[in-house]
Each structure stands twice: as structure tokens, then as C-alpha cells.
C-alpha positions, -999 to 999 in steps of 0.1 A, spaced: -75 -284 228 -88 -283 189 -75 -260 173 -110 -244 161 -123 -240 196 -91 -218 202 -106 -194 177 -141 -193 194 -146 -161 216 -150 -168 252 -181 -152 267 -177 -142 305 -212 -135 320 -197 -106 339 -188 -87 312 -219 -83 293 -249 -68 299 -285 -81 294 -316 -60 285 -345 -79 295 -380 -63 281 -410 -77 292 -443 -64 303 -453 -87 327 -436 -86 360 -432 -123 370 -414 -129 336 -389 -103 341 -382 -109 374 -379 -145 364 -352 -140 333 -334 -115 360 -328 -142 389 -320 -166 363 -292 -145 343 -284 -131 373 -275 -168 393 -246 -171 361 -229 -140 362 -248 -119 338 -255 -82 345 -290 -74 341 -313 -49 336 -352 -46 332 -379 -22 308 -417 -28 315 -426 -15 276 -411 -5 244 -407 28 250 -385 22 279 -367 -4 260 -357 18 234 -341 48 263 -325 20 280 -305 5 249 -298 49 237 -283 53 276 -271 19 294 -258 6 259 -266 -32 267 -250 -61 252 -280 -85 240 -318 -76 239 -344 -106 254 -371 -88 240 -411 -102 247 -432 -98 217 -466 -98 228 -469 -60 245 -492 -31 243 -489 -2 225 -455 -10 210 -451 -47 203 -414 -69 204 -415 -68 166 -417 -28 162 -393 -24 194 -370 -47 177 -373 -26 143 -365 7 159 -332 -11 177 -321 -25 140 -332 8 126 -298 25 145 -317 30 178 -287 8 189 -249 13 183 -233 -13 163 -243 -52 164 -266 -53 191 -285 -93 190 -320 -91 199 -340 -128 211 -374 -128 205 -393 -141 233 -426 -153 225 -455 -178 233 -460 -185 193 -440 -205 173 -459 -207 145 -439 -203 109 -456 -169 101 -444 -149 139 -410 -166 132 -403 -151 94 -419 -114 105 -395 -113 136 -366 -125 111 -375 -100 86 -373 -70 110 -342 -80 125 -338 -103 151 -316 -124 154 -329 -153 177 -360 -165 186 -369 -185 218 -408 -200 222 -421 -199 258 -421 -224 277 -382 -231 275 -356 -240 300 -331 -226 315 -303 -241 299 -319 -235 263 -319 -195 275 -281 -196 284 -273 -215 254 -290 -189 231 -277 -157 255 -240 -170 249 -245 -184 214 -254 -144 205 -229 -128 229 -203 -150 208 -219 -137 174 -219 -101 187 -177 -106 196 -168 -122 163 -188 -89 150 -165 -66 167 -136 -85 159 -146 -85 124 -151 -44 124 -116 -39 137 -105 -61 112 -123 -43 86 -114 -9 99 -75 -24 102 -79 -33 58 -92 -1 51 -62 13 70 -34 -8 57 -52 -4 20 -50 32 26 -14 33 39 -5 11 7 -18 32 -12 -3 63 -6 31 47 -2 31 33 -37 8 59 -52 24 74 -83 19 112 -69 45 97 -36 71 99 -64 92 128 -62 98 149 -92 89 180 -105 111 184 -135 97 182 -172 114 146 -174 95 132 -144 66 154 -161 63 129 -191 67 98 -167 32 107 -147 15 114 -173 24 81 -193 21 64 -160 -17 77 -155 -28 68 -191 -14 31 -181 -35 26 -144 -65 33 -161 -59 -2 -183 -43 -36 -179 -22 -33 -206 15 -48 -204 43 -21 -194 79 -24 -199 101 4 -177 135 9 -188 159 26 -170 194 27 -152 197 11 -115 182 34 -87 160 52 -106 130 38 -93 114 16 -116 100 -4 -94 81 21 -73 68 32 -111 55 -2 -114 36 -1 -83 28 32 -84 10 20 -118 -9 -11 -98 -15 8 -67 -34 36 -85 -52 23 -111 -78 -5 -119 -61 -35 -96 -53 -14 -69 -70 -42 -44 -55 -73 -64 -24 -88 -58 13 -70 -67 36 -98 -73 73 -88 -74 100 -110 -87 136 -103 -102 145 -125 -125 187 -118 -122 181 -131 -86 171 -166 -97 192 -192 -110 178 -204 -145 169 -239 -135 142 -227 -108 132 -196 -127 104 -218 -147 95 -235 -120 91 -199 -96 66 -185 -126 44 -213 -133 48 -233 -103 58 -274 -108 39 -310 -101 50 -333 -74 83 -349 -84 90 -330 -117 122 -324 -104 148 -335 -76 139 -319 -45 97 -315 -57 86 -333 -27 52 -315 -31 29 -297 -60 33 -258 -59 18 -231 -72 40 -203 -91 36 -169 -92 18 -163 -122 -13 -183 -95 -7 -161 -69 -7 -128 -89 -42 -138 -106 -63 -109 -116 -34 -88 -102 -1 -76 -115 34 -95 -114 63 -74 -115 91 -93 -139 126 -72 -128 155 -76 -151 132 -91 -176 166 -91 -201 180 -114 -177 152 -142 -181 171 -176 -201 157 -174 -238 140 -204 -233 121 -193 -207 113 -164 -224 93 -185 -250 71 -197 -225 65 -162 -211 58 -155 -245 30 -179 -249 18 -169 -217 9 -138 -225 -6 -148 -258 -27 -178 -246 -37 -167 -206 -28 -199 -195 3 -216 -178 13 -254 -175 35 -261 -143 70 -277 -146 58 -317 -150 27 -313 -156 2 -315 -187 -28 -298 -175 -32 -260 -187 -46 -235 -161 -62 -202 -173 -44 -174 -156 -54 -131 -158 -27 -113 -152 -10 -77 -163 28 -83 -168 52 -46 -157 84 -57 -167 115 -34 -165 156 -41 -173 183 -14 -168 194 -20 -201 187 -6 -234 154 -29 -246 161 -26 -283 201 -35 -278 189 -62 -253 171 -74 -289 201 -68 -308 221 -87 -286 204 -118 -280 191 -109 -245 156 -107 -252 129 -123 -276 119 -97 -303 84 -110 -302 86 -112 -264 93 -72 -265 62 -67 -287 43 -81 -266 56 -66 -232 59 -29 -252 27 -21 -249 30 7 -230 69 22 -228 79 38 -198 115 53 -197 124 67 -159 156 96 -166 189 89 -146 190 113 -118 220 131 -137 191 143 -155 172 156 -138 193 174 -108 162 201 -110 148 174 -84 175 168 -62 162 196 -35 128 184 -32 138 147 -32 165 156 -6 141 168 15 118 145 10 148 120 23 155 140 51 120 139 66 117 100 64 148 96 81 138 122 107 108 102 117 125 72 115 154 79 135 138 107 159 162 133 145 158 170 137 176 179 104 160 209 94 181 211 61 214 215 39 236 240 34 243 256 3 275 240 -4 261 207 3 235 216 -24 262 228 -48 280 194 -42 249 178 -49 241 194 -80 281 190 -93 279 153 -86 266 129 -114 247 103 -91 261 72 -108 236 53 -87 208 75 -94 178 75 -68 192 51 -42 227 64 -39 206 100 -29 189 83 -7 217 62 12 243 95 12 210 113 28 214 85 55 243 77 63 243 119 76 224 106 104 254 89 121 266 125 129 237 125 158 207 153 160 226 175 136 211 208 125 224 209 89 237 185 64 272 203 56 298 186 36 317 172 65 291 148 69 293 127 39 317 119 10 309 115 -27 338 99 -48 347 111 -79 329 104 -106 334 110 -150 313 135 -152 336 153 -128 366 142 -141 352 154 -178 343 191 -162 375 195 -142 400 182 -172 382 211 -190 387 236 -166 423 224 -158 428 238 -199 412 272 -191 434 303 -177 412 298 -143 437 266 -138 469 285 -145 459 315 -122 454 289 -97 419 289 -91 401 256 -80 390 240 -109 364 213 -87 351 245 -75 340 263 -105 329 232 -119 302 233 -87 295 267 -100 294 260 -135 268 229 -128 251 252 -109 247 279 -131 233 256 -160 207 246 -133 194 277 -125 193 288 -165 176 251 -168 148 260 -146 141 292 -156 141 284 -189 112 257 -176 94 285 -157 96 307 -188 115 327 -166 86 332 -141 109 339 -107 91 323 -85 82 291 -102 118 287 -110 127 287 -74 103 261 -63 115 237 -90 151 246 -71 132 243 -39 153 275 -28 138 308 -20 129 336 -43 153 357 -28 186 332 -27 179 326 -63 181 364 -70 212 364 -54 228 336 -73 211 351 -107 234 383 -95 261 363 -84 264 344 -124 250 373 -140 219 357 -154 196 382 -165 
């Protein structure tokens, strides 16, 4: 079979219904037996008026409609059923005794979608019936299709909309709002920030929100790709420009056109490659690895490294006239170290996804499991949350996450509190100093965020996400006043 014919709807006469409108008898009766004889269901209207009731309650398939009837002719029946008489595609054939140019363009104008000229044939007649039946599937298809992109273009979104990013602290604060000045242009953003902290849901949270929200978000980390194919991955190569070129390919810089590609670990990009990102951006157009020809390309560039930008310069890891160009827009996401305000919410936020996804019913954590949270420094920022969160879930439909269920190592930041502890008379009266370094953590937390809720009660709890009335109790408890 060809391979086109496979995509062409099959029509089965049984499955479709036929309107046939006519006001002469012998002609309806006629179209009936003949439709009938090949499967078709059929049914009959002697005028427009019952045309039109017959298409609001049987909800028929295809329309033969005669044009030459009194009262209400097959051109104002046929307006009414374009005019939403009708649900959805529904193909009306003229039938009509005139062929002349003038009929033909006044029946195509109103709406129908087939004309056939009396006398005809029977095998002209099931050719047109089918030929419209097909149309009115590839019509369906094509709304579930469209109804299927409006879904998946929702869904996308949402998922990689900049509000889906959890964070209510005053750090995260600065990051929206820089990140909503930069959707609403095409100018080029470098994101700096440590592994884990998200920067590349910030970059997509940027492209999914703003002006190229339906173009093309390319992704592609540079420390993933060895420095001999990294040129040839961006701007694509010419049919033997190398060993193993057996054919011409495009790059990426084609295939984000008008869109957004995502350079990760830009500081990781070989200098010399860098040079040609360089005049990239200054020229908007890229020449292929063995090739001469230059191709005009439009795209914004989101780059991000987890290191330091200005050292990277300093050191030798990044093109200072590269970094003017890509700092157009500076984006720097905090560590989650600072920002532990947001480890409640983002914990939660954890705990629902993986209760959908694993048909659990964690309602929560315990208290201590928050104090552990808020002690630990989160080395891996973002992620490590997030994987600590799930690997709870091997404990079965657990209630509560208590501290049994997962294990955080030590970590500086712990060493540096308990070593200062360990030198306070708490150590020598035997006290332990881990745990008053969970309280002292916690403490500083709690004065953090109401110090951010200008010491507004209940404001300062939600950026805990802990009630108003456990926060009393731990304002008590470390006599906060």
C-alpha cells in the first residue's frame, strides 16, 4: 500500500448518515434507493423548513440539498446550516439543474461545499458523497488535534510558567520580578547560579511566559559535549566537513529560529567557539561547519554557568566581549542555603508531586524533620530537596515524613555551628550541641521572617508555611518578642 493512501480516512457507508432535501418526490425517493443499495443511512425533508429541524435533531452527516424549492430555496437552507444551524463541519452538495458560472459562485459564497448538476450518474453521486464524508473526518481529526495543541500548549505552559516556581522569600522576590521585565523582550539573559537551584526552569519560565511562548525552547549544555562536535551541534555542518558527516545537518541555532536556545554551562564552551557565538549574536547569521554559505538566523540566547561570570572572565573561561553581549539582562537564582524561608512551601510542593505520581498519601512533616531541614545547608540546593523528599517514598503510604525516613550527611555549615557550640558551656554541661544548632537555625528563621512581615503574625507564618498558633509557641519557646 502507498504510504499516503494509509493516511486517507476510510468512509464506511454504514456509519454515516445522509440528509437528502428535495421537494419533489421522485428525486428523493430516487437519491434514497440509490444511497441506500451502498450502505448509507438515509433520511428525507420535502422543504427547507424541514431540512433545517432534521439537521437540529437527527444530526446528519452530509446534506444533498436541491436548490430549486419554494418558499425557502437550497441557497438560503444551505445559509442557515453554515450559519450554526448545524454542529460542527457539516458538507452540504448542492443539487441543481443549472450549472451556469453565476448559481455555482452564489452557492460557494454561502457555504456549500459541493455542487452536483442534474442529470448525473450514480457513480459521480457516490464519488462526491465519499469525497465529502472524507473531508468532514479529516475535519474532526483536525479539531481533536487542535483541541489536543491547545492542551499540551496549556499544560506547557503552566509547567514552565515563572509563577510554577516556588518561592516566597524576598530573594526569590527580586528573581520574578527581573524575570517578568525580561519575557516581555527578546533580550539576551545570562543566569548565574550554584547547581540545583533551578536555572533552567528560570530560563523557561522566561520563554514560556513571555513573547515566544509558542516558538521553539531549545536546550543544550555545553559541559555535556565534547569540544570537537560542540560547533558542529550549534551551527549544524555540510556533507563531509568532517569524518563521520555522511549527510548535511542542521544545528541548533536552525531549529530554535525565532525561538529561544538555552546555552547551559555557557563557561564551559572552548574559547574558540565562543568567538563564533560571539559573532553570532552580533551578525544574526551562522555558517555550518564546511560550509561558506551564511544563513540568517533570529534567535534570543538564555545562557547560565554555576560559576561566578566575572571570575569565569578573570580566569580565562569566558570571552569578555562574549559576557557583554550575553549580560543583557543578569539573573542571579540564591542557593537554597539562602533562602531556607522557602523550604516549607517547596517541601510541600514536593510532596504533592510525588503523591500523585506514586499514589501515596503523605499529608506532611513533622516538626523535627522541619528543624532538620532548616539546620541543613542543602549543598545541592533545589534538587537535593527534591530527591531527599523522594526517596521518603520507599517507606510505603506513610503518614508523615519523620526523620527516620531519610538521612542528610553532614555538611560545613554544620560542622562551623557545632564547633562553635562545642566552645560554649552548653558543650561542657553536656547538652547536644547538633541539637541547639537546629534550634539556633531555627530561631534566626523565625526572626528572618518576621522581620520580612514587619512583624505582621500571620504573614510571618505563611512565609514559614506553619500555623499562626505553632509559631506563637516557638516565639515563646526562644523568647522572641
Amino acid at each position: 500500500m502507498n504510504e499516503n493512501t494509509s493516511l486517507i480516512p476510510k468512509v464506511i457507508p454504514e456509519e454515516n448518515c445522509i440528509l437528502i432535501v428535495d421537494d419533489e418526490e421522485n428525486n428523493r425517493l430516487a437519491l434514497k434507493s440509490r444511497l441506500s443499495r451502498k450502505g448509507f443511512k438515509t433520511i428525507t425533508a420535502c422543504s427547507g423548513k424541514e431540512a433545517l429541524e432534521s439537521v437540529a435533531k437527527d444530526k446528519p452527516d452530509l446534506v444533498l440539498l436541491d436548490v430549486n424549492m419554494p418558499e425557502m430555496d437550497g441557497f438560503e437552507v444551505c445559509g442557515k446550516i453554515k450559519g450554526g444551524v448545524g454542529e460542527g463541519f457539516l458538507p452540504v452538495i448542492l443539487v441543481t439543474a443549472r450549472g451556469d458560472k453565476e448559481s455555482l459562485i452564489k452557492g460557494f459564497d454561502i457555504g456549500a461545499d459541493d455542487y452536483i448538476v442534474k442529470p448525473f450518474d450514480g457513480d459521480e453521486l457516490l464519488a462526491r458523497v465519499r469525497a465529502m464524508l472524507r473531508i468532514k473526518k479529516l475535519q474532526q481529526a483536525l479539531f481533536v488535534c487542535d483541541r489536543e495543541v491547545v492542551r499540551l500548549s496549556s499544560e506547557l505552559k503552566g509547567k514552565y510558567h515563572y509563577d510554577n516556581i516556588i518561592g516566597d522569600s524576598h530573594a526569590m522576590e527580586e528573581v520574578f520580578e527581573i524575570m517578568d521585565g525580561a519575557s516581555k523582550i527578546t533580550s539576551s539573559v545570562l543566569i548565574a547560579g550554584e547547581s540545583g537551584t533551578g536555572k533552567e526552569l528560570v530560563a523557561r519560565g522566561i520563554h514560556y511566559s513571555g513573547l515566544l511562548a509558542d516558538k521553539p525552547f531549545i536546550p543544550v549544555n555545553c559541559a555535556s559535549l565534547p569540544g570537537e562536535l560542540i560547533e558542529s551541534e550549534l551551527f549544524g555542518h555540510k556533507k563531509g566537513a568532517f569524518t563521520g558527516a555522511i549527510v548535511e545537518t542542521k544545528g541548533l541555532f536552525q531549529a530554535a529560529n525565532h525561538g529561544t536556545l538555552f546555552l547551559d554551562e555557557i563557561t564551559e564552551m572552548p574559547i574558540g567557539v565562543q568567538a563564533k557565538l560571539l559573532r553570532v549574536l552580533q551578525e544574526g547569521v551562522i555558517r555550518p561547519v564546511g560550509g561558506t554559505e551564511e544563513i540568517p538566523v533570529d534567535v534570543r540566547v538564555i545562557s547560565a554557568s554555576n560559576r561566578d561570570p566575572e571570575k569565569a572572565v578573570k580566569d580565562g573561561k569566558l570571552r569578555e566581549d562574549l559576557y557583554y553581549r550575553l549580560n543583557v539582562i543578569f539573573i542571579k537564582v540564591p542557593p537554597l542555603r539562602d533562602r531556607k524561608e522557602d523550604i516549607p512551601v517547596m517541601a510541600q510542593k514536593f510532596m504533592e508531586e510525588f503523591n500523585a505520581k506514586f499514589k501515596r498519601h503523605v499529608k506532611g512533616m513533622s516538626e523535627e524533620t522541619l528543624s532538620s531541614f532548616l539546620a541543613y545547608e542543602w549543598p545541592g540546593n533545589v534538587r537535593e530537596l527534591r530527591n531527599v523528599i523522594e526517596s521518603c517514598y520507599i517507606y510505603g503510604d506513610i503518614d508523615m515524613i519523620l526523620p527516620k525516613h531519610f538521612r542528610l550527611p553532614k555538611n560545613k555549615l554544620e560542622k562551623k555551628i557545632e564547633t562553635s557550640f562545642q566552645q560554649t558551656d552548653a558543650f561542657l554541661t553536656g547538652i547536644p550541641a547538633l541539637k541547639d544548632a537546629e534550634r539556633g537555625a531555627e530561631k534566626q528563621l523565625i526572626e528572618k521572617a518576621l522581620r520580612d512581615a514587619k512583624n505582621n503574625k500571620v504573614k510571618a507564618a505563611k512565609i514559614l508555611g506553619i500555623h499562626r498558633s505553632l509559631l506563637y509557641k516557638k516565639m515563646e519557646a526562644y523568647n522572641i518578642k
